[in-house]
C-alpha positions in Angstrom: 43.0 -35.0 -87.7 43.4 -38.6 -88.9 42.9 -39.5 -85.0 39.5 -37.7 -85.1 38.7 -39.7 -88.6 39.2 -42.6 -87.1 36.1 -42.0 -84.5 33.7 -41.2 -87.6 30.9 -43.3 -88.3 29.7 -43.7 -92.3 26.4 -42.7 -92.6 24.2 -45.7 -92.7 26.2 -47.5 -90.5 24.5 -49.8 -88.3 25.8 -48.7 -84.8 23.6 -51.0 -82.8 24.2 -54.0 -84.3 27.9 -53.6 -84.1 27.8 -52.6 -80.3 25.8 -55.7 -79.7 28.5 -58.1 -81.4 30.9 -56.2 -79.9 29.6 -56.6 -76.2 28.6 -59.7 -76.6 31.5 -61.6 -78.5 33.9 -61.0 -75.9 30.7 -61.5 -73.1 31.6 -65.4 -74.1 35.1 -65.2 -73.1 34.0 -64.3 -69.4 34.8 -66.3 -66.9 32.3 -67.1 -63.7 34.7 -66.2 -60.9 34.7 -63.1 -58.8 37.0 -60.7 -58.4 38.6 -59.7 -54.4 38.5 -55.6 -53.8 41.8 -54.7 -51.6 40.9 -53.0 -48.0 37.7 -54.7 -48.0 38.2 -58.1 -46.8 34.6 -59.1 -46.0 33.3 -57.9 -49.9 34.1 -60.4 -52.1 32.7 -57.9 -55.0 30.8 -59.9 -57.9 32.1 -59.6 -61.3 32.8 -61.4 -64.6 29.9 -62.9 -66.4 27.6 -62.4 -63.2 27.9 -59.1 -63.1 27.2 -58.6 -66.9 24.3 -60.7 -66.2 23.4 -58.5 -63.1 24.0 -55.3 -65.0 21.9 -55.7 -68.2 19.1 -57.3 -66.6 18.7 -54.4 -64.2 18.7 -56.4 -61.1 17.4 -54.3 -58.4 20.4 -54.7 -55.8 23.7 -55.8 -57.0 24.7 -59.5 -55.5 27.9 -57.1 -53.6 27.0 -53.7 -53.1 29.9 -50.7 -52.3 30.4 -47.5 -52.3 33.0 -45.2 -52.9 32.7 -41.7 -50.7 35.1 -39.0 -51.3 35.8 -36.6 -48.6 36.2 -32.5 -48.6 38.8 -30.0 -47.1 40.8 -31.1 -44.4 39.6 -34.5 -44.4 40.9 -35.1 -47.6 44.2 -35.0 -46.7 44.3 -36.0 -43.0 44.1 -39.7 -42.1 43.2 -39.6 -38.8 40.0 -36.9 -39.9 39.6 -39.6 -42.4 38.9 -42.5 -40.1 36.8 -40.0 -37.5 34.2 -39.8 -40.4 34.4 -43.4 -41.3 33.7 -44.6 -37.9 30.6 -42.5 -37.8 29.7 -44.1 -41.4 30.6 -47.7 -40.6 27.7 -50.0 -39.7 28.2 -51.6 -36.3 25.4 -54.6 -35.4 25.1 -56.2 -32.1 25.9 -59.4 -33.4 29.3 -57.3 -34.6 30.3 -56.8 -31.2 28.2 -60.1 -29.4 30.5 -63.1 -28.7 27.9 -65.1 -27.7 23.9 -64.7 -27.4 22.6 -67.2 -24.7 18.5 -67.3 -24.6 17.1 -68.7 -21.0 13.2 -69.9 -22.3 12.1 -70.7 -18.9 13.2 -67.0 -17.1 11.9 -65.0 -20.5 15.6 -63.2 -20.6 18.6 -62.7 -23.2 22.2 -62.5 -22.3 24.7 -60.7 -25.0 27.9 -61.9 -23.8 30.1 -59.3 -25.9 33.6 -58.6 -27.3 35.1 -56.1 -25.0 38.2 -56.1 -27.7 35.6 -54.9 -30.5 33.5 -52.7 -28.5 36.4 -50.6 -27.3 37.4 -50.8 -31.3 34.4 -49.1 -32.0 34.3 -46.6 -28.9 31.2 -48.5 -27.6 30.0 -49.7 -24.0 28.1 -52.7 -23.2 25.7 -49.9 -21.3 25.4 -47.8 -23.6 24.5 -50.5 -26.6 22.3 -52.1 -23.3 20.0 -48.6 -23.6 19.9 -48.3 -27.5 18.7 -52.1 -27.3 16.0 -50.8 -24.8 15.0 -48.0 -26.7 14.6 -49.9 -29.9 12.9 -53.3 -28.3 11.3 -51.4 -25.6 12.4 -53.8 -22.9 14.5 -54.2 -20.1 18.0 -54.3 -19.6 21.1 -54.7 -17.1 24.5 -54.1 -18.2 27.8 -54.7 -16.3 31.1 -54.1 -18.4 30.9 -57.4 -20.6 27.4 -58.6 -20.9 23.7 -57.3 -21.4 20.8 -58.7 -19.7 17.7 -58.8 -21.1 14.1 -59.4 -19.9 11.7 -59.9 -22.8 8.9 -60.2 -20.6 7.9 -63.5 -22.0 8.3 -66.9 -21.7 7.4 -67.9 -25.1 9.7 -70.0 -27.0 9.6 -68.4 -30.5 9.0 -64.7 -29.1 12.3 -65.0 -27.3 14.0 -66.7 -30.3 12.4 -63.9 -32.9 13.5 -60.9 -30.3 17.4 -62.7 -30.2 17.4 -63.1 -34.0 15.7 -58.9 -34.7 19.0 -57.9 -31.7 21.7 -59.3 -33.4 21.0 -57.2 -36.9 20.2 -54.5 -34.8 22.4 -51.4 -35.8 23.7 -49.9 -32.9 26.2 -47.6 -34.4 26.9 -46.1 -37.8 24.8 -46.2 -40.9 22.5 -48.8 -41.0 22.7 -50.0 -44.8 25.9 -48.7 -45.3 28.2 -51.5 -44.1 31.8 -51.7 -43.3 33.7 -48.7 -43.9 37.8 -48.3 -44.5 39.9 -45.9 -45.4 41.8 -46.0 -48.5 44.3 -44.1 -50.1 44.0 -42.5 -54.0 47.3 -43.5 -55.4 46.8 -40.8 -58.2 45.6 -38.0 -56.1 47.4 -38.7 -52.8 43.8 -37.9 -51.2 42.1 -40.1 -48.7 38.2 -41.4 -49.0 36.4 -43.7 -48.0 35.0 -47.8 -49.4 32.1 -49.5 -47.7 31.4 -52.8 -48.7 26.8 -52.0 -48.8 25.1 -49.0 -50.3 23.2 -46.3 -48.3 24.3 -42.9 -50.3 21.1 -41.0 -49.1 22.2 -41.2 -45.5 26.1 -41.4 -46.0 25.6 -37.7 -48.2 24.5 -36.1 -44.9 27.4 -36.9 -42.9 29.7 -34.0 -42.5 32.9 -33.8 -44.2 31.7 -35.6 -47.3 31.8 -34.7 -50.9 28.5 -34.7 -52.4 29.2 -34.6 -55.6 32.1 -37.5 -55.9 30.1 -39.9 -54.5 29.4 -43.3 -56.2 27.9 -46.4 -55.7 27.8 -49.7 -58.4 24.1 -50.5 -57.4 22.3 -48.5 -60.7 19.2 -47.9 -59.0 20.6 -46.0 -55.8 22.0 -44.0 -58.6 18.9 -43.3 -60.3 17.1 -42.7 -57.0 19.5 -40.0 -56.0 20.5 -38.2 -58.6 18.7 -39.2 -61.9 18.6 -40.9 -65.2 22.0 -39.3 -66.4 23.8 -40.8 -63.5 21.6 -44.2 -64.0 23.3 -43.8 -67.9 26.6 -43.1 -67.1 27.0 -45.8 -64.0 25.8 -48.2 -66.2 28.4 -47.4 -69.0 31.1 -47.1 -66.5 30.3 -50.4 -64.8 30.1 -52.2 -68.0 33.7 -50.9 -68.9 34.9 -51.8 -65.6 33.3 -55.6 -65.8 35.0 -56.3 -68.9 38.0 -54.3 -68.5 39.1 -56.6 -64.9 38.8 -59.7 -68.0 41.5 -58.0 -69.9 38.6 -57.3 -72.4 38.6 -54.0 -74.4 35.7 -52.9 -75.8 35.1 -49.2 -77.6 33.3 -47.0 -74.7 31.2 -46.1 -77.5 29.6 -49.2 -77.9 28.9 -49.5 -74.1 27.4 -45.9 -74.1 24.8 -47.0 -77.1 23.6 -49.8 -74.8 23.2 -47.9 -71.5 21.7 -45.0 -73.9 19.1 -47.2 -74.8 18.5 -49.0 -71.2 17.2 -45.3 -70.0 15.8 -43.8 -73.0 12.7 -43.0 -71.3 13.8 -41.9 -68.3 13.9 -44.7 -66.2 16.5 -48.4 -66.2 14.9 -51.1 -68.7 17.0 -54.2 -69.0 17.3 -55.7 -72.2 15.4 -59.2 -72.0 11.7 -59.4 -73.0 10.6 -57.3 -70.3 12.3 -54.8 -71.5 14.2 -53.0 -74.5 13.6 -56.3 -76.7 10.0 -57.3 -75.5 8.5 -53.8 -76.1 10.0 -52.9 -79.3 7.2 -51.8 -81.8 7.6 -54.3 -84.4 5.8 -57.5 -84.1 8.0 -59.9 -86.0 11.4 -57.7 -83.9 9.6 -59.1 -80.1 8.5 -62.5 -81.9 12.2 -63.4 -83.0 13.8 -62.9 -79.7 11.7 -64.9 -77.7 7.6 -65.8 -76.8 7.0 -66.0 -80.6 3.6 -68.0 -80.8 2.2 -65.1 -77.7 3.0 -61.9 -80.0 2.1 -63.5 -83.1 -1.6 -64.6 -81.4 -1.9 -61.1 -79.6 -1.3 -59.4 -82.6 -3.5 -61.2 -85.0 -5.9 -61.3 -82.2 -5.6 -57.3 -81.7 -5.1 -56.4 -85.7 -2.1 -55.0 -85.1 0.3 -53.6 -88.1 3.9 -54.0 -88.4 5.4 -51.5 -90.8 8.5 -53.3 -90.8 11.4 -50.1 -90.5 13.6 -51.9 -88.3 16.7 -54.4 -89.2 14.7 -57.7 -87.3 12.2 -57.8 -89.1 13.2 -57.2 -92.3 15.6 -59.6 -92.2 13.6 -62.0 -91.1 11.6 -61.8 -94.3 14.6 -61.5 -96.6 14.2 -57.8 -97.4 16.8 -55.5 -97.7 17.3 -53.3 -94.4 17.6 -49.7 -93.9 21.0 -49.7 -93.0 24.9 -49.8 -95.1 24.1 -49.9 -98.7 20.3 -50.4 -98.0 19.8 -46.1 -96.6 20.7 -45.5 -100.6 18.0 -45.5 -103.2 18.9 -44.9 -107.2 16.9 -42.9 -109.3 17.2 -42.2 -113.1 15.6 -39.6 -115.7 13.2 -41.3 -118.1 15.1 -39.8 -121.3 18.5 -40.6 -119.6 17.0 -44.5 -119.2 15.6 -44.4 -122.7 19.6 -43.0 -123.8 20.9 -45.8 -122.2 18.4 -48.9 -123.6 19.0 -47.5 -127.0 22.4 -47.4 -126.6 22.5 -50.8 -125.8 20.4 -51.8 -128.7 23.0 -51.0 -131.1 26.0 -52.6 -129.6 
């Protein structure tokens, strides 16, 4: 019981402004370094300060996209199932497997000298990645077991150098969008799934063996895309408590739910700045203290606006006493019971 008292809130209480100092107190603490995910060599996952910033201005794509993809029945136990399914996940581009692209200008052709090492890594053959080039280009193309050649059927400079540049980020195997994919371990659980170090959930969700409903990605919007605001809400929440948490900083998960509560209000992601939860509030003096004052004021003399002044900006902007702590209460007293008292007081 005195746990569970300990999690009320007095009525009155102003919630939002303590979440804010809260969040951003220790926000100025943060350090601008990243942070190295184990098992993932090549995703050097953003984090600190940056990924604050990233987070509560809703940036569309995360600077370091991953994924986590949790796997179902046998596979979730079996490492060798395991890394079958993550093979046909991981993203393999040519210039993955290329050890050298050489472009002749004056024969209109394309050689893809490649890494016989990473294309038996990858089950691959320089034939078989010669006839997915072909289909994709629609060009022509002899293999033998270490190089591809290539006719563009051109002989202009920048053609060729465009069609070299559009082969290399070809994806020849795998997901394209989804990235590198390893297999790691849950110490907890003991159960195997997946990390890629990109995002491409819609795609990665049709692969068989995978558990639809464990998998999660840190970029918000894939989130919201897929499976809707709630998910948006509680990714942002989590991803705020894992940003500041990696900083040793501990902050109540209540506060962080307020602020991702109020980022998808509506039903969709609004980041906090002025084109968002701050430049759209009602009150004219609230949008004109955060920032663009002289533009709201003009607009809203220009317009006629009214400002009824209910929230805790405004009104403390004009030195009135806020709806909030001791400000929700309001006194009232009897007529006779005031004219008791005044007479009272006239005879001491």
């Amino acid at each position: 019981m005195a746990r569970k008292n300990n999690f009320l809130v007095t009525p009155g209480e102003p919630v939002g402004v303590i979440a804010a100092q809260s969040i951003g107190e220790p926000g100025t603490q943060m350090v601008l370094r990243s942070f190295h995910y184990a098992g993932v060599a090549s995703s050097i996952a953003t984090s600190g300060l940056p990924r604050l910033v990233e987070i509560v201005d809703t940036r569309k794509k995360p600077a370091t996209p991953f994924a986590y993809v949790y796997l179902k029945g046998k596979a979730a136990k079996d490492f060798e199932t395991a890394e079958q399914i993550a093979k046909k996940i991981n993203e393999v581009r040519v210039s993955d497997i290329a050890r050298r692209v050489i472009e002749n200008f004056s024969k209109g052709t394309i050689t893809i000298k490649m890494d016989v090492q990473r294309l038996q890594a990858n089950e691959l053959t320089a034939r078989g990645v010669g006839s997915k080039i072909e289909k994709l280009t629609k060009t022509e193309s002899r293999a033998n077991e270490n190089a591809i050649l290539i006719n563009t059927h051109t002989k202009n400079a920048k053609q060729i150098r465009t069609m070299a540049v559009q082969i290399g980020k070809m994806t020849i195997n795998g997901i394209e969008g989804a990235g590198r994919a390893v297999v790691q371990e849950d110490k907890k659980s003991g159960e195997f799934f997946i990390q890629t170090n990109n995002s491409s959930l819609s795609e990665i969700m049709q692969v068989e063996g995978v558990d639809t409903s464990r998998v999660y990605t840190n970029d918000i919007f894939e989130m919201y895309r897929i499976f809707g605001v709630e998910a948006a809400r509680n990714t942002i929440s989590r991803e705020l408590s894992t940003t500041l948490r990696e900083q040793g900083i501990a902050v109540d998960p209540r506060h962080l739910d307020i602020l991702a509560d109020a980022m998808t209000s509506n039903g969709a992601i609004k980041n906090v700045g002025r084109r968002g939860l701050s430049g759209e509030k009602e009150s004219i003096f609230a949008r004109a203290a955060y920032e663009e004052t002289v533009k709201h004021l003009i607009n809203a003399a220009a317009f006629g606006e009214r400002d009824d002044m209910k929230g805790v900006t405004e009104n403390v902007l004009i030195g009135k006493q806020i709806m909030l702590g001791t400000g929700t209460i309001t006194l009232a007293i009897k007529k006779e019971d005031l004219a008791k008292i005044s007479g009272k007081e006239k005879k001491k």
